[in-house]
PDB file of the backbone (N, CA, C, O) and the ligand in Angstrom, with CONECT records:
HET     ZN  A 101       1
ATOM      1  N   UNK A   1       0.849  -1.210   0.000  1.00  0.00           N
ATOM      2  CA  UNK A   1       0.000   0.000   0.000  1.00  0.00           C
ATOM      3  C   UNK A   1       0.876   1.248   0.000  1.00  0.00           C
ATOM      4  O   UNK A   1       1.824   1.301   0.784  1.00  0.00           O
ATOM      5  N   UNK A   2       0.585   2.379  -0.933  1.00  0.00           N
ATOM      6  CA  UNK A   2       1.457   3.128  -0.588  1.00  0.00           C
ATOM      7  C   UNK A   2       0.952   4.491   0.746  1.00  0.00           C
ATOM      8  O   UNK A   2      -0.140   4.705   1.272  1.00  0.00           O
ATOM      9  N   UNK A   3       2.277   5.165   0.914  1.00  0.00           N
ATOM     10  CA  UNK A   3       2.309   6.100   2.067  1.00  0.00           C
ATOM     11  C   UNK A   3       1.927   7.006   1.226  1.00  0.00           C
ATOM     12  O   UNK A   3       2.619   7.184   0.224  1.00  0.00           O
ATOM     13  N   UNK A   4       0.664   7.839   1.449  1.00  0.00           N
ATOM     14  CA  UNK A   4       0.608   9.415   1.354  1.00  0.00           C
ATOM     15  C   UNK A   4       1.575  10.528   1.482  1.00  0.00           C
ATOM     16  O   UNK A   4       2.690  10.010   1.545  1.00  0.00           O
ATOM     17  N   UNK A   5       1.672  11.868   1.554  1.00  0.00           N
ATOM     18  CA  UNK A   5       2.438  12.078   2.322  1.00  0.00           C
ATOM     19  C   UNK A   5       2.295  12.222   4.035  1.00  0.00           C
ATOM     20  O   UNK A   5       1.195  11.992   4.537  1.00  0.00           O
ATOM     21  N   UNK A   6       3.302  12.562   4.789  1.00  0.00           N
ATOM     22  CA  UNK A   6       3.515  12.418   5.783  1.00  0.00           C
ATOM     23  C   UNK A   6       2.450  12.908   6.656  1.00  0.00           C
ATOM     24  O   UNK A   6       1.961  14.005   6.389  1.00  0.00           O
ATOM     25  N   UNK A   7       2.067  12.315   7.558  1.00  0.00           N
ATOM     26  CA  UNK A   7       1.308  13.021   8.724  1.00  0.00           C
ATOM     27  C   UNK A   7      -0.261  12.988   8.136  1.00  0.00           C
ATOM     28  O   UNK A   7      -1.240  12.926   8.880  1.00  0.00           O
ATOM     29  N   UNK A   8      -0.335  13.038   6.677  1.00  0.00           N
ATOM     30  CA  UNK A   8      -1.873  12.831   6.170  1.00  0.00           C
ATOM     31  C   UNK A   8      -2.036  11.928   5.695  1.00  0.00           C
ATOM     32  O   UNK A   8      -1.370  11.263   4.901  1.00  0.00           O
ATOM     33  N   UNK A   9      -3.462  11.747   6.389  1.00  0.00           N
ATOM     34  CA  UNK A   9      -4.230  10.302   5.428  1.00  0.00           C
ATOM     35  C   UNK A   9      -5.823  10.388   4.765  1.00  0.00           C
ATOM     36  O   UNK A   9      -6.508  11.096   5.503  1.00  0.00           O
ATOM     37  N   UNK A  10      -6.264  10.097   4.101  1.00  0.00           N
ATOM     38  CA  UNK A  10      -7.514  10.223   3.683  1.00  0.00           C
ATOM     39  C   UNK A  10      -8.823   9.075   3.793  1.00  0.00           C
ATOM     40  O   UNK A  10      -8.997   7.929   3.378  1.00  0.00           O
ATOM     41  N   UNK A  11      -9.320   9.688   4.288  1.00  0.00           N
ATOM     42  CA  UNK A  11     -10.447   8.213   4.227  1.00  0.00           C
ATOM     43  C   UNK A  11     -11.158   8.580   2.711  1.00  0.00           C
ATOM     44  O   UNK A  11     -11.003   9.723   2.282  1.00  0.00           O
ATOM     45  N   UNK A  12     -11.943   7.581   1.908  1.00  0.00           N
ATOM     46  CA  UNK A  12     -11.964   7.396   0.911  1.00  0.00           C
ATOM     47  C   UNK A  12     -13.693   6.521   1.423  1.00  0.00           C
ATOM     48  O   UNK A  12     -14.010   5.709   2.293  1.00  0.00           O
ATOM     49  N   UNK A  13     -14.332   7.161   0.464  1.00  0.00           N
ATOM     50  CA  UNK A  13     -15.725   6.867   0.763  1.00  0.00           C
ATOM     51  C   UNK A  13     -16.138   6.117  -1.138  1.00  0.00           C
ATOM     52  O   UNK A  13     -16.341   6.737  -2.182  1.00  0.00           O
ATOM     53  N   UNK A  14     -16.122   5.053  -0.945  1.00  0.00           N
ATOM     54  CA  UNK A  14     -16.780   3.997  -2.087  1.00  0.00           C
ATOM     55  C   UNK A  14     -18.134   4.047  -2.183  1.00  0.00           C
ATOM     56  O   UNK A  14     -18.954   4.336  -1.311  1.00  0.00           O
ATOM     57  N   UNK A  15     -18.297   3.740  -3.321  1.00  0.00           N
ATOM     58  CA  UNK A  15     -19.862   3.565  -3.638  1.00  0.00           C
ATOM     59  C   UNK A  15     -19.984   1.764  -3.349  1.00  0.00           C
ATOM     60  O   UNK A  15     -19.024   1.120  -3.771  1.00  0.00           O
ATOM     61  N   UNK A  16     -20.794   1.196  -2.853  1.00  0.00           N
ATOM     62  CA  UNK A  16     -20.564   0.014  -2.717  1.00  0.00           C
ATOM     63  C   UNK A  16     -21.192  -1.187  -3.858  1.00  0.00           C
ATOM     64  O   UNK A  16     -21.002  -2.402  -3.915  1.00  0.00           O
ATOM     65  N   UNK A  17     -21.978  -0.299  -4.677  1.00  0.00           N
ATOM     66  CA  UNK A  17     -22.622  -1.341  -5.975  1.00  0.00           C
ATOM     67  C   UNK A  17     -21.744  -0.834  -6.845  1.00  0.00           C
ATOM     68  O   UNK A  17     -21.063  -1.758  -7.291  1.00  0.00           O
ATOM     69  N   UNK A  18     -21.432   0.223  -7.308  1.00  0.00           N
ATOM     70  CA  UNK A  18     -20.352   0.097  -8.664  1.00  0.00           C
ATOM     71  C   UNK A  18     -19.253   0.687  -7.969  1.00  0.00           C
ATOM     72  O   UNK A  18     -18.530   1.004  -8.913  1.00  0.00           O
ATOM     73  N   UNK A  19     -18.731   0.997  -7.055  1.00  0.00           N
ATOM     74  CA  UNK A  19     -17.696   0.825  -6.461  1.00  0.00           C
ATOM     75  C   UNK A  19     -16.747   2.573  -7.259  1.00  0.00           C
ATOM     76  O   UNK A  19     -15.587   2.985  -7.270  1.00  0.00           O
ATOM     77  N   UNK A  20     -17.731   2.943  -7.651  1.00  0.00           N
ATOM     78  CA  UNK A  20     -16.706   4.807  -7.759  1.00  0.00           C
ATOM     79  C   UNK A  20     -16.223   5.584  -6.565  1.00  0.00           C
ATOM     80  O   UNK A  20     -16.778   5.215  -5.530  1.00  0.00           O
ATOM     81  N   UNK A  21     -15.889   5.955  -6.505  1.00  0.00           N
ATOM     82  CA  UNK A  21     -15.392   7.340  -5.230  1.00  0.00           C
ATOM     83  C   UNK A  21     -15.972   8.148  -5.100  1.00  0.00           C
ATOM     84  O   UNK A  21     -15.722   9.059  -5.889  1.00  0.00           O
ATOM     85  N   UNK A  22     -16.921   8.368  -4.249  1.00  0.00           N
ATOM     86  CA  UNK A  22     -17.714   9.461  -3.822  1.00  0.00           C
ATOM     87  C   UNK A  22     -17.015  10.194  -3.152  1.00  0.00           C
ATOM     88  O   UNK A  22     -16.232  10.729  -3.937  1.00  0.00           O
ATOM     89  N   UNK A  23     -16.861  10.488  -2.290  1.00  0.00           N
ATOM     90  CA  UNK A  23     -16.081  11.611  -1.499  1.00  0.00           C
ATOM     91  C   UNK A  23     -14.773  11.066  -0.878  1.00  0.00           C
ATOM     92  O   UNK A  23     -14.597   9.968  -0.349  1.00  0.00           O
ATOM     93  N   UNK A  24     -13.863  12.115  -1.065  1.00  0.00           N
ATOM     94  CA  UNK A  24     -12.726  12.101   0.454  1.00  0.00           C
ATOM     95  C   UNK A  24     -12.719  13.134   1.470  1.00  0.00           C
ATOM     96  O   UNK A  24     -13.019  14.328   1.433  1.00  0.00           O
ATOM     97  N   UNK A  25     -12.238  12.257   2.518  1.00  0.00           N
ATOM     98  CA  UNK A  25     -12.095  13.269   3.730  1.00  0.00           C
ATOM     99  C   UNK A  25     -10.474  12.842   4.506  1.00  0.00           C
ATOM    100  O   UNK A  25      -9.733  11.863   4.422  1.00  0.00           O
ATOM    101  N   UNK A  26     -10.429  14.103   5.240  1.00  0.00           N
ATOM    102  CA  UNK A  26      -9.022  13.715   5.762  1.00  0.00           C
ATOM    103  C   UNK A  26      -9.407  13.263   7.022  1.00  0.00           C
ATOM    104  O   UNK A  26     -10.366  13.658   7.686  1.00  0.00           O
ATOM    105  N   UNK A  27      -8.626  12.444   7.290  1.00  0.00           N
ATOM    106  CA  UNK A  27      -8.572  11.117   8.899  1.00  0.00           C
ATOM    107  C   UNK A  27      -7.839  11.171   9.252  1.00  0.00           C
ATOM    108  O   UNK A  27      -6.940  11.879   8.797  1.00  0.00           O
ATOM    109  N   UNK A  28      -7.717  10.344  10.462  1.00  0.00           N
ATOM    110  CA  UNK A  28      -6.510  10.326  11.238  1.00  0.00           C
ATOM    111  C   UNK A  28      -5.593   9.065  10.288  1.00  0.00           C
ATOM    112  O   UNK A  28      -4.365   9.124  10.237  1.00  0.00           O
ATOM    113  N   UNK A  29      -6.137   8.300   9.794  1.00  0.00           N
ATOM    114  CA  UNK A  29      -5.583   7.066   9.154  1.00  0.00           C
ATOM    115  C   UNK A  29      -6.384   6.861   7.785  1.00  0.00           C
ATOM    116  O   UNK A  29      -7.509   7.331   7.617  1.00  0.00           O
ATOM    117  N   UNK A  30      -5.657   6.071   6.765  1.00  0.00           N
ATOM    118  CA  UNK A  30      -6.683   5.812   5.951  1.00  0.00           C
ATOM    119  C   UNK A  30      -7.572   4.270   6.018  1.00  0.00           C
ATOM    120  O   UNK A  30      -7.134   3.138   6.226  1.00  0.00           O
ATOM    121  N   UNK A  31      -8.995   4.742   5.749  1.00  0.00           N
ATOM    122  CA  UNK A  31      -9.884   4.143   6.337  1.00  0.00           C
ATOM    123  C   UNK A  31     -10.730   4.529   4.607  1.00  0.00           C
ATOM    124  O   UNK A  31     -10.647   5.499   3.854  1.00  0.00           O
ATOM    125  N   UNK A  32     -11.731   2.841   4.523  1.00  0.00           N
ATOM    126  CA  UNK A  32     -12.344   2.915   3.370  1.00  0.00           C
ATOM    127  C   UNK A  32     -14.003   3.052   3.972  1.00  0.00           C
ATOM    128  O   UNK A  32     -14.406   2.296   4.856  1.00  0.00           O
ATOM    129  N   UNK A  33     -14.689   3.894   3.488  1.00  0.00           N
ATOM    130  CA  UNK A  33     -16.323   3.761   4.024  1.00  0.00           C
ATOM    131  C   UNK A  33     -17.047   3.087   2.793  1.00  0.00           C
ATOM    132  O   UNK A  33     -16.537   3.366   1.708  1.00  0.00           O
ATOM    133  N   UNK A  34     -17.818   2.499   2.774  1.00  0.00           N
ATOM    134  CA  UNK A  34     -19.164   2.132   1.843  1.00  0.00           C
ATOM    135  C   UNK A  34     -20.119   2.574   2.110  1.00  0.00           C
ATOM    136  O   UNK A  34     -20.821   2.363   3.099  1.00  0.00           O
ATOM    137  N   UNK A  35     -20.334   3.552   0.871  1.00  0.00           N
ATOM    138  CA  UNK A  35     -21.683   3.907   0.636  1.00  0.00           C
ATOM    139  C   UNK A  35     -22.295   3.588  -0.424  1.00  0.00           C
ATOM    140  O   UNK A  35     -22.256   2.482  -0.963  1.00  0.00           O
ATOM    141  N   UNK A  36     -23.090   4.844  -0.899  1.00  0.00           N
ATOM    142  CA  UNK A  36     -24.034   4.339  -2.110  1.00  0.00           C
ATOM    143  C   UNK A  36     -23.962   5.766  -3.037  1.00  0.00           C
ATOM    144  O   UNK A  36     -24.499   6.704  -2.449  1.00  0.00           O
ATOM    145  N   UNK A  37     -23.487   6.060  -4.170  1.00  0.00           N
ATOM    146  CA  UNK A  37     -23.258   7.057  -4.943  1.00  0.00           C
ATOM    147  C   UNK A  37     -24.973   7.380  -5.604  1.00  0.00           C
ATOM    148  O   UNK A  37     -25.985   6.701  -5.434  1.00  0.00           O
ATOM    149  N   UNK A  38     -24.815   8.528  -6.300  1.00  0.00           N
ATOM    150  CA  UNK A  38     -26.279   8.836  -6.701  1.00  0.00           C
ATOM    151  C   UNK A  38     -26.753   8.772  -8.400  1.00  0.00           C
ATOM    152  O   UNK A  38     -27.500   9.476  -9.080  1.00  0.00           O
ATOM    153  N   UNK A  39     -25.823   7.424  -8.722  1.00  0.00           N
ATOM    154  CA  UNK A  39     -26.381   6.765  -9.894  1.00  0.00           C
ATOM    155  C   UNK A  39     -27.704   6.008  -9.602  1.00  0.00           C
ATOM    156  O   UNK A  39     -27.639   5.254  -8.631  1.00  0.00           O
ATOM    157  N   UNK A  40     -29.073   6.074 -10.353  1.00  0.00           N
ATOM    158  CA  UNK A  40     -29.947   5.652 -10.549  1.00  0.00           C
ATOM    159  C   UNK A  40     -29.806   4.043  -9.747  1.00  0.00           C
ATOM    160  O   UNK A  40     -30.080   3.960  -8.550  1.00  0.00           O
ATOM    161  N   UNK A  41     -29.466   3.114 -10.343  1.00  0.00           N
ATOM    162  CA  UNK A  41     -28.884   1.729  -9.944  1.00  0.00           C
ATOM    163  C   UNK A  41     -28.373   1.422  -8.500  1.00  0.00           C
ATOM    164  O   UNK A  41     -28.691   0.523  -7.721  1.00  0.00           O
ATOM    165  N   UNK A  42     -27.507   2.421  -8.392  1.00  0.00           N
ATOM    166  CA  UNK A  42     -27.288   2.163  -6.694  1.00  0.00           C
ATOM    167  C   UNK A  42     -28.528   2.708  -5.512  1.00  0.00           C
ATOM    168  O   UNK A  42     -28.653   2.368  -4.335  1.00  0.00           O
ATOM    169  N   UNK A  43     -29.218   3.512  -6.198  1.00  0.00           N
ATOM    170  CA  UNK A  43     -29.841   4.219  -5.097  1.00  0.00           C
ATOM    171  C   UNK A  43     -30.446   2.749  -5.491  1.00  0.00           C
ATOM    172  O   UNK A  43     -30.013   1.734  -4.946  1.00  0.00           O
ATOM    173  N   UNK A  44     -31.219   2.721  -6.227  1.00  0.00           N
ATOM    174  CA  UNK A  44     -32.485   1.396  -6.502  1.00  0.00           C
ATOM    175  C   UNK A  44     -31.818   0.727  -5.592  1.00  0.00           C
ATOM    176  O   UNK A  44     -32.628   0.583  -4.677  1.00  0.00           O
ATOM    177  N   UNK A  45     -30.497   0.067  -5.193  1.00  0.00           N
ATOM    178  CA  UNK A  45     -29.714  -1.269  -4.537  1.00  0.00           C
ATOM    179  C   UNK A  45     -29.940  -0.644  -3.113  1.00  0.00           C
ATOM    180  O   UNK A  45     -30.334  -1.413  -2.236  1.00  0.00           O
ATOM    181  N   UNK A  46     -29.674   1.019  -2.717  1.00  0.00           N
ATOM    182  CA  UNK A  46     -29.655   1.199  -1.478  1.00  0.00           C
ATOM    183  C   UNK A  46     -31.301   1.091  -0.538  1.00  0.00           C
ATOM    184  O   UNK A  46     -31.385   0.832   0.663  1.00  0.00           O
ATOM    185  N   UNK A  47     -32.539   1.381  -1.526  1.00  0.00           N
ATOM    186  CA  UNK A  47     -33.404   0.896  -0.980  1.00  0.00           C
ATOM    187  C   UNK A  47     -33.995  -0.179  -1.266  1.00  0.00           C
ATOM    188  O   UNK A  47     -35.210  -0.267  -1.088  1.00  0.00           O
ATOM    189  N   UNK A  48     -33.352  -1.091  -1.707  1.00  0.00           N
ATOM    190  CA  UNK A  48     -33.836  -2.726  -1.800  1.00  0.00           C
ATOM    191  C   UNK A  48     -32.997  -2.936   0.031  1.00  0.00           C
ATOM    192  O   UNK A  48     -33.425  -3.726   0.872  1.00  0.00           O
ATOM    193  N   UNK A  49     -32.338  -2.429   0.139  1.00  0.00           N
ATOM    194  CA  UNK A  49     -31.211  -2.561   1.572  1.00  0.00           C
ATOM    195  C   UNK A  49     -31.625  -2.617   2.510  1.00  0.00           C
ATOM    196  O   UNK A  49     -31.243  -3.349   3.423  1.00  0.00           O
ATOM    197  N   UNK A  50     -32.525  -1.845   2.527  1.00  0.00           N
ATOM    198  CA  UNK A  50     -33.344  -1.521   3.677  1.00  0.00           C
ATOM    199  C   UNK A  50     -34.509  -2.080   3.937  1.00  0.00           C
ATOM    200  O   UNK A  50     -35.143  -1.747   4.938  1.00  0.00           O
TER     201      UNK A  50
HETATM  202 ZN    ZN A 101     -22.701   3.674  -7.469  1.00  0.00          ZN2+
END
């Protein structure tokens, strides 16, 4: 995995049905979240989810 630079890391927020990058944020570490991006298809997947 590579090192960022120093002292920063980014968490990295996935879409979890087609798997694009929705947002980053800076963290203390890098850390991956799953979500659900606002393509047609995923939302449909995010309320079948529920
Ligand atoms: Zn998506």
């Amino acid at each position: 995995m590579n090192s960022t630079k120093k002292g920063l890391a980014m968490g990295i927020v996935i879409c979890s049905n087609c798997g694009s990058s929705i947002d980053a944020l800076p963290t203390q570490k890098v850390t991956t979240y799953y979500s659900y991006c606002n393509h047609p298809d995923c939302q449909k997947k995010k309320r079948q989810n529920r």
